[in-house]
ZAKE-433665 format. One record per residue (C-alpha): residue in one letter; x, y, z. Coordinates in steps of 0.5 Angstrom, whole numbers, padded with zeros to 4 digits, always signed. Last residue first. Layout:
! ZAKE-433665
aXYZ ...
! end
This chain:
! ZAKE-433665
x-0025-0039+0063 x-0024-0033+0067 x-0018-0036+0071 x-0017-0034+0079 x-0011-0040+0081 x-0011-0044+0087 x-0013-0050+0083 x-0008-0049+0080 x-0004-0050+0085 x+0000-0044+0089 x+0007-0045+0093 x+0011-0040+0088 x+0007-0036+0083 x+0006-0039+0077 x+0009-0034+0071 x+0010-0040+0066 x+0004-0045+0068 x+0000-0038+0069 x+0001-0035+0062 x+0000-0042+0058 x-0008-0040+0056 x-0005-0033+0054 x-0011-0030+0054 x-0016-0025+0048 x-0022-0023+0051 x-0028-0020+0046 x-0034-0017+0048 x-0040-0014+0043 x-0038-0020+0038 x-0036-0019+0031 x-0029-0020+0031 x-0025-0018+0024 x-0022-0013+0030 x-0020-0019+0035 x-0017-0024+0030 x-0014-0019+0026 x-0011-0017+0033 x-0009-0025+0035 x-0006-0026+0028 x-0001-0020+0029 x+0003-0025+0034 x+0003-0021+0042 x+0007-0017+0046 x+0005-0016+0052 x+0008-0009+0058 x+0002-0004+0055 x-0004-0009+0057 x-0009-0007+0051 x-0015-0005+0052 x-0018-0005+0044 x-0024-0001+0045 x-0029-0001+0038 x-0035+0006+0041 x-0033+0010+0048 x-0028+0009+0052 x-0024+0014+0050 x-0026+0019+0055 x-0024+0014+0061 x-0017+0014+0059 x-0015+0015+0067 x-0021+0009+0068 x-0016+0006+0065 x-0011+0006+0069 x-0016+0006+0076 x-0017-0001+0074 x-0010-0003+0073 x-0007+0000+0081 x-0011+0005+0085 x-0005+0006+0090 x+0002+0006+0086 x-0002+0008+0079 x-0005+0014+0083 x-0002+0019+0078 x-0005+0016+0073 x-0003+0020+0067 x-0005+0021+0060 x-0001+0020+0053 x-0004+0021+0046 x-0001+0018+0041 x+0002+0020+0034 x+0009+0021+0036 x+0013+0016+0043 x+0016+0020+0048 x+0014+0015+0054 x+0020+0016+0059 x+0017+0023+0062 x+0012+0018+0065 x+0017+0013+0069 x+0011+0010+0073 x+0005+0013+0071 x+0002+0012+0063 x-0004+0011+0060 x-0002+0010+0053 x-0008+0012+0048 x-0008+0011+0041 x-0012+0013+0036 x-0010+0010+0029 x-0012+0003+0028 x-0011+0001+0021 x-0009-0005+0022 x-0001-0002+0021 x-0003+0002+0027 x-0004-0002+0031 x+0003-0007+0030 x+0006-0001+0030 x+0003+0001+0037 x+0005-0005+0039 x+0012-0006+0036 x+0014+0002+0040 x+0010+0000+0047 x+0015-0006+0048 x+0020-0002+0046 x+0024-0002+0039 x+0033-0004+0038 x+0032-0012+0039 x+0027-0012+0045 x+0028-0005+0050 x+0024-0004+0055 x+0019+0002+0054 x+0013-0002+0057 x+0018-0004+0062 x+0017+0004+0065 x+0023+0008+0064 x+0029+0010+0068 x+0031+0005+0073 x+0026+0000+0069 x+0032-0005+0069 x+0034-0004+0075 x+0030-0006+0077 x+0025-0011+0073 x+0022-0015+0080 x+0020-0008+0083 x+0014-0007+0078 x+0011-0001+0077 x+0005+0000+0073 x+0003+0005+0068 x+0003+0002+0062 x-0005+0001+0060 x-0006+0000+0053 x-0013+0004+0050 x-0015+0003+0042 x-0019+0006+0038 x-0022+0003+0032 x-0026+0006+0027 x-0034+0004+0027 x-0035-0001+0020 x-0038+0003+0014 x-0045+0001+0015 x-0048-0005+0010 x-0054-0003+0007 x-0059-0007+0011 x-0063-0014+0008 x-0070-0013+0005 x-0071-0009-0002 x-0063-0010-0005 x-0064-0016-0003 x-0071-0018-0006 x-0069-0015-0012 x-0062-0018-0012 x-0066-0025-0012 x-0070-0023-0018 x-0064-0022-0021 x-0061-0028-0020 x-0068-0032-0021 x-0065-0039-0023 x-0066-0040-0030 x-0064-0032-0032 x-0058-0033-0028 x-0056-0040-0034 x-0058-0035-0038 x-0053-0030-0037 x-0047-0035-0035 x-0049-0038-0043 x-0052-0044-0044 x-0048-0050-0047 x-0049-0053-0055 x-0046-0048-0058 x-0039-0048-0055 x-0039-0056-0056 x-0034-0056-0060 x-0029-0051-0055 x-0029-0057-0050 x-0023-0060-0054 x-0021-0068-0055 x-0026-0069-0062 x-0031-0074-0060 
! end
């Protein structure tokens, strides 16, 4: 009648009696009692294999590993372990082997996989075997990646998590292979 909600004040029941009608308290009760305390999420480290050598990049990669090319002023290496770091993830191991020296990068732990020629990927990071332990992000170190697909990784409850660049192999096909062809982990 009056054109304003305040008129009818009175007439409405308060947020507090309205929780009381409903059993709020009782339901927090009953959570307290039943469900887990939430722990502290287990911090994060992160293993970004850059060891590898790649003869189709000379001589780009004369003097450096291609996870230190450069991309307008910062390395490949340098945006990730930016983008890591600024989610919060702060230990950080690069595996390097071609061009080793070249990684000089503060704040990160570096190891070598001397046999990177001969062992290849898996070898790598079994080079940074002591910090497989507990939330491993492994990240190739030549890749670089939208932060949204890190959030989305991290915020990730699964046990195991694969994030794939689902049009890599259309790009990078390699000559005279189909599809078909391909070893894709769907």
């Amino acid at each position: 009648k009056e054109g304003r909600a305040e008129v009818l004040d009175g007439s409405i029941a308060s947020l507090e009696e309205v929780y009381d009608l409903v059993g709020v308290q009782e339901m927090q009760a009953q959570e307290e009692a039943f469900l887990p305390i939430p722990k502290d999420p287990e911090p994060v480290r992160a293993i970004v294999l850059a060891a590898g050598f790649e003869q189709n990049l000379m001589p780009l990669i004369q003097d450096k590993p291609k996870a230190m090319l450069d991309i307008k002023g910062r390395s490949i290496l340098q945006r990730q372990i930016s983008l890591l770091q600024s989610a919060g993830v702060t230990d950080i191991t690069v595996v390097s082997g071609y061009q080793a020296q070249a990684i000089q990068i503060p704040k990160i732990r570096v190891v070598e996989n001397p046999l990177y020629r001969e062992k290849g990927i898996a070898a790598s990071l079994f080079s940074a075997e002591p910090q497989l332990t507990g939330r491993t992000l492994v990240l190739y170190g030549d890749i670089l990646f939208d932060p949204s697909i890190l959030e989305r990784l991290l915020s990730s409850t699964a046990d195991v998590n694969l994030a794939v660049d689902r049009a890599w192999f259309d790009l990078y096909r390699p000559e005279g292979r189909s599809p078909e062809g391909a070893d894709l982990v769907q």
